[in-house]
N, C-alpha and C positions, 0 to 999 in steps of 0.2 A: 753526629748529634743533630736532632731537628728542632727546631728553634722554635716554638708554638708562640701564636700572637692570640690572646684574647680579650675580650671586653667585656665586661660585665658591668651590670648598671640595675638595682635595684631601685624603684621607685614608692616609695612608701606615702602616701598624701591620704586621708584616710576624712580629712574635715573634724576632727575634733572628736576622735573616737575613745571612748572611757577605755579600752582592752587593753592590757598589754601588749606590744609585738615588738619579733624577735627577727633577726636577717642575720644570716651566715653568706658567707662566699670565702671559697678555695680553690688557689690556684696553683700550677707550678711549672717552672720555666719563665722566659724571660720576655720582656715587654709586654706582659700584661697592668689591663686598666681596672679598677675596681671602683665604683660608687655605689653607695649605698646613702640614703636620703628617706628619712623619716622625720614626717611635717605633722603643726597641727592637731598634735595627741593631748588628748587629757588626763591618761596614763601613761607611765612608764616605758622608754622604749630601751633596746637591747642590740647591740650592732657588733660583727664579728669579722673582720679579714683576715686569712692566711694567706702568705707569696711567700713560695722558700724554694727551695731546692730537692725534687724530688722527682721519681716517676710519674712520667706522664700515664694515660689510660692504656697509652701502646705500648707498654714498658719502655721507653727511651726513658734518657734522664737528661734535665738538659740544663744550662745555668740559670741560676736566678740572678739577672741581670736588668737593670732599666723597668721596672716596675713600678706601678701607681696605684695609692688608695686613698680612699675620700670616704670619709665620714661627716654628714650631715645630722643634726639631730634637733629638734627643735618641741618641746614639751611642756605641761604642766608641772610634774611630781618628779621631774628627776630622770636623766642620760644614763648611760653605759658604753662606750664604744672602746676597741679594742683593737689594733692592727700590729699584726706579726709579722714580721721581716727578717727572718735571721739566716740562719744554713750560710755564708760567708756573700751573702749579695751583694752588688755591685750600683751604685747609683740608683738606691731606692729612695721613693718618696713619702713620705706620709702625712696625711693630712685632715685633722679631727675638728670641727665646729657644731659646738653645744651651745643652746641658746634654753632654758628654761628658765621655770620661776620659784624652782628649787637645785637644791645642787647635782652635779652631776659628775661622774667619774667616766675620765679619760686614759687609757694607756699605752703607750705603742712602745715595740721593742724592734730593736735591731741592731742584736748582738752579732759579733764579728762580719760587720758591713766595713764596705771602702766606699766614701764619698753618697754617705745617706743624710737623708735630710728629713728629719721630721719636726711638724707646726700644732700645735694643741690653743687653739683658742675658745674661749670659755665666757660667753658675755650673757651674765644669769640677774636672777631678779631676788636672789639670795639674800637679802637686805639682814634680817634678822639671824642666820644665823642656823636656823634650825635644820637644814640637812647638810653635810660636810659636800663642798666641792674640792676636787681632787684630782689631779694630772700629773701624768708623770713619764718622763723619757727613760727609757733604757738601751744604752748603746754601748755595754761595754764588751773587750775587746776590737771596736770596730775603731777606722785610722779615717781622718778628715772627713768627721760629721758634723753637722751642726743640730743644733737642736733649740725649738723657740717656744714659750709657752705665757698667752698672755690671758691674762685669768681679771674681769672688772667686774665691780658691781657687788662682787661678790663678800659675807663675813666669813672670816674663819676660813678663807681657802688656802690650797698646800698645792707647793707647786717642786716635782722633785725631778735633777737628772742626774744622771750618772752613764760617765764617758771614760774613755778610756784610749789617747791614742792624737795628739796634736786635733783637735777640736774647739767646736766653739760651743758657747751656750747661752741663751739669752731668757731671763724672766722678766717677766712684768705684772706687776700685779698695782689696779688700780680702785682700792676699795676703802673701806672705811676702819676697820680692826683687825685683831688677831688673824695677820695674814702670816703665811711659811712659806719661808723660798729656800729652798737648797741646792746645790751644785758640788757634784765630788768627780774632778777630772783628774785620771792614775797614770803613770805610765810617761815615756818620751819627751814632749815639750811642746813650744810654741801652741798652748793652747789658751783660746780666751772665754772668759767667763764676766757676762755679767748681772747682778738685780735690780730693778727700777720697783722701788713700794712708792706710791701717789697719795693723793688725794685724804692727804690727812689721817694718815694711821696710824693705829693706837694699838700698843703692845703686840706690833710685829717684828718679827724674827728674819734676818737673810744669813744664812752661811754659805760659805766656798770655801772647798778643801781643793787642792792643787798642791797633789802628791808626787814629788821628782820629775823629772826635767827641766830643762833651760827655755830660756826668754817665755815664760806663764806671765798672763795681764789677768789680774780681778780689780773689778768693781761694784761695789754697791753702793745706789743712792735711796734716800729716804726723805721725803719731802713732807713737811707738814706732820703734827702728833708726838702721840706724848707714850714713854717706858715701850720705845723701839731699841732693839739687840740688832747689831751690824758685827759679823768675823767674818775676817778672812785669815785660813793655815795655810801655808806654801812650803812644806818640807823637802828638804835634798833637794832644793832647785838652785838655778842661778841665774842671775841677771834676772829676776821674775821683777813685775810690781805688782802693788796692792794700791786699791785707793777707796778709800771711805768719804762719803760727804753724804752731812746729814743738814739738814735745813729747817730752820722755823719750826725745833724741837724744843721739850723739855723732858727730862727726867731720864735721859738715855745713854746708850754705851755702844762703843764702838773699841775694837779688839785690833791687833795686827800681828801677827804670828809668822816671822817667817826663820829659817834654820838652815837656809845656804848661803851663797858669800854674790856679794857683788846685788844685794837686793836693794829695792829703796820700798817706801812705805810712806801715804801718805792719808792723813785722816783732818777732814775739814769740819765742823763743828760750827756753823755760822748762824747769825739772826738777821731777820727778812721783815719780822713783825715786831710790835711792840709789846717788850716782857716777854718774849720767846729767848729760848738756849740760856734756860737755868738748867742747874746740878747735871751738867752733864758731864761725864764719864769717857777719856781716852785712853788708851794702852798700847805701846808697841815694844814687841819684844823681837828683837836679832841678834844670832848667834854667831853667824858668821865674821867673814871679815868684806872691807870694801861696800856696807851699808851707809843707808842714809834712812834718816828718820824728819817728816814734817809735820807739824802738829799744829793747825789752829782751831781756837775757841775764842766765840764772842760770852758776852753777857757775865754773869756772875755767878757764883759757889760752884765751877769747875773744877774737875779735877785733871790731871793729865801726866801720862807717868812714862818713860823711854828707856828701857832697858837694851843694853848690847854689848852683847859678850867678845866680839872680835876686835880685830888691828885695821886701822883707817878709816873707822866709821866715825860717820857726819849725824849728829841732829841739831834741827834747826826746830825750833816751837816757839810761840806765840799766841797769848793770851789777852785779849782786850775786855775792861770791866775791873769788876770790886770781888774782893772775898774770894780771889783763885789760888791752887797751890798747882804748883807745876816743880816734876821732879827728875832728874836726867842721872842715870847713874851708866858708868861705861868702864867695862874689867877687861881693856886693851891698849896698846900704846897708839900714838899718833891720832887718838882721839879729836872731834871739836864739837864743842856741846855750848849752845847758844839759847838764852830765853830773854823773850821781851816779854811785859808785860806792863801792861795800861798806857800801851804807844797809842796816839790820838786817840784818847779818852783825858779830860782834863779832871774828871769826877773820877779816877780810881783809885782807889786805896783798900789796905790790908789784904795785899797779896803777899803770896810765899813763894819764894823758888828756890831749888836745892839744887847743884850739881856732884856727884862724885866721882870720882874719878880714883882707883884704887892703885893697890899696894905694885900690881902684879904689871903696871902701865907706867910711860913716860913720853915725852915729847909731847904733852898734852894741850890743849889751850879750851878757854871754858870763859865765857861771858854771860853778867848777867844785866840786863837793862830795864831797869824800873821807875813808871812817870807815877805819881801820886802820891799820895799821903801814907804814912804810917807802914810800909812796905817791909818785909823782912828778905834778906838774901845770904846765901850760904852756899861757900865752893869747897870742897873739900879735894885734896890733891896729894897722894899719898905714895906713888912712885916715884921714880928720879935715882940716878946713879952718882950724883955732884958732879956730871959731867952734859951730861944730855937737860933739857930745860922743860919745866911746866910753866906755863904761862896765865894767871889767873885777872879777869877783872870784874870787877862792879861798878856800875854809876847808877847814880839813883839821885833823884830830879826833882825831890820835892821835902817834907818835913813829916819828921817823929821817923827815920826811918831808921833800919838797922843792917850792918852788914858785918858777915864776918869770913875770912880766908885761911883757911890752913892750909898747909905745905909744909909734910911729913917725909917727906924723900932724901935729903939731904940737899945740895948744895946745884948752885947754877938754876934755880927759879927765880920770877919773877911775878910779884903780885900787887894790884891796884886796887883801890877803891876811890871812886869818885862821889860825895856826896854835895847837892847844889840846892 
């Protein structure tokens, strides 16, 4: 088999040409280079590579192996590039930079690669909104890719990958609103995913889906802005984490979903500014067994809810401020379910916290600790054999407060309340 090396390099610099143009290049076989580079336009440009796997001119067929492509594009009205990589390649690279001052549409694929790498950066002058910017990876089937996509400046831009196969993935998006970040990694394990939204954005969206396999890490951050969505799903995995942390927000929600054993989940909710991290919205749900759930919120009228179906899981949550409800329900034995709220806040009051803990559990323990005024707290504990022990307590540290403990199981609990 003969190994063809080639090079190809499109130059496209035109000084500010109204016309549309177009560049194609195709290659096949292994260690070929590809640029293409369109500067300077006042129209629309258009940019195409293929590297795969296939007959050469002399009919040999040879691997697609160690391949390079480079997309440059730089415009008035709006990008196009597109780079193909697929046929089962081997240490492919790709790599797409759009610079206009409307949106532009980036997309590289490379479906069943080992050890490909493609980068999508996107730094547009999209301010308003009016044309969609748009990037997107495609790597599935392929085994140890990464994939990276940072997209700034831009309204309303979408940034999507999709992998398949112990990977990595990374977005960034640094702009003003309605940004989308998605990531769906399938298949095997040890893959990592994650979102960074910036500079103050408003009603942006991040998900990550991390479907089966063991040791999966997601994260999304969101910094700054108001009616921001944060999920992360991790089904049939295990030992996976998730971590949410959102910043100097208001009006937002953040999700945790995970449905194998031994995960833990963590969503941070915190204030950086003044009157920031109102109403905002947390949720984790695990099914498993051998979870852990962490939960903080600053400020006031949050909500924050920990649902988990298995044997041995941990949550711990924590609330600082006035006007929060925080709720822990857990349908397994050996539970421990933990909530503070208005710990170093001397101004909190009329907070709620609820624990359950059901029919179908025992050996449970469940604490509730509450600093401020007018406070309500409520443990519920409804398994137990009159053998095995639920352990229930409340202290709550200030005036007008209320508590109350049931334990429904029979016999061999013990329950506390402390009021000071």
């Amino acid at each position: 088999m003969k190994t063809t090396a080639i090079y190809a390099a499109i130059l496209l610099a035109l000084g500010g040409s109204a016309f549309a143009q177009t560049a194609s290049i195709n290659q096949f076989g292994a260690s070929n280079t590809a640029t293409v580079t369109q500067t300077g336009n006042d129209a629309a440009t258009t940019a195409t590579i293929t590297q795969g796997t296939q007959s050469d001119t002399d009919g040999d067929s040879g691997l697609s192996t160690n391949n390079a492509a480079t997309i440059n594009q730089t415009s008035v009205t709006g990008d196009t590039a597109t780079i193909n990589q697929p046929d089962e390649a081997v240490g492919s690279t790709a790599t797409i930079n759009q610079a206009s001052d409307t949106g532009s549409s980036a997309l590289v694929t490379q479906d069943e690669t080992t050890d490909s790498t493609a980068t999508i950066t996107q730094a547009t002058n999209n301010v308003d909104g009016s044309t969609a910017t748009t990037a997107s990876i495609d790597q599935e089937g392929a085994y140890s890719a990464a994939a990276t996509i940072s997209q700034t400046n831009n309204m309303g831009a979408t940034a999507t990958v999709y992998q398949s196969g112990s990977d990595t993935a990374t977005i960034t998006q640094d702009s003003t609103t309605l940004d989308n970040a998605s990531i769906t990694q399938n298949d095997f394990g040890g893959s990592s995913a994650m979102v960074s939204q910036t500079a103050g954005d408003q009603s942006s969206v991040a998900t990550i889906n991390q479907n089966a396999g063991i040791d999966n890490t997601a994260t999304v951050t969101q910094v700054s802005g108001v009616s921001n969505v944060a999920t992360i799903n991790q089904t049939g995995s295990q030992g996976s984490s998730a971590t949410i942390s959102q910043t100097n927000i208001q009006n937002s929600q953040a999700g945790i979903n995970q449905s194998g054993s031994a995960d833990s989940a963590s969503i941070n909710q915190n204030d950086e500014g003044e009157g920031e991290g109102a109403n905002l919205a947390a949720n984790v749900t695990q099914t498993g067994n051998n979870d852990s759930a962490n939960v903080t919120q600053e400020e006031f009228y949050n909500v924050a809810t920990v649902n988990q179906g298995g044997m041995l899981n941990t949550a711990n949550t924590f609330q600082e401020g006035s006007s929060n409800t925080l709720s822990i329900t857990q349908n397994g034995s050996n539970g421990s379910a933990t909530i503070n709220q208005g710990v170093f806040d001397t101004e909190a009051s009329n907070n709620n916290a609820t624990i359950y803990q059901d029919m179908a559990s025992n050996m449970n323990s469940a604490e509730i600790d509450q600093y401020g005024n007018s406070n309500a707290a409520s443990i519920s504990q409804y398994g137990g054999d009159g053998v095995t022990t639920n352990v229930a307590l409340v202290q709550q540290y200030a005036n007008g407060d209320h508590a109350t403990i049931v334990q429904a199981g029979g016999g061999g609990n013990q329950a506390t309340i402390v009021q000071r």
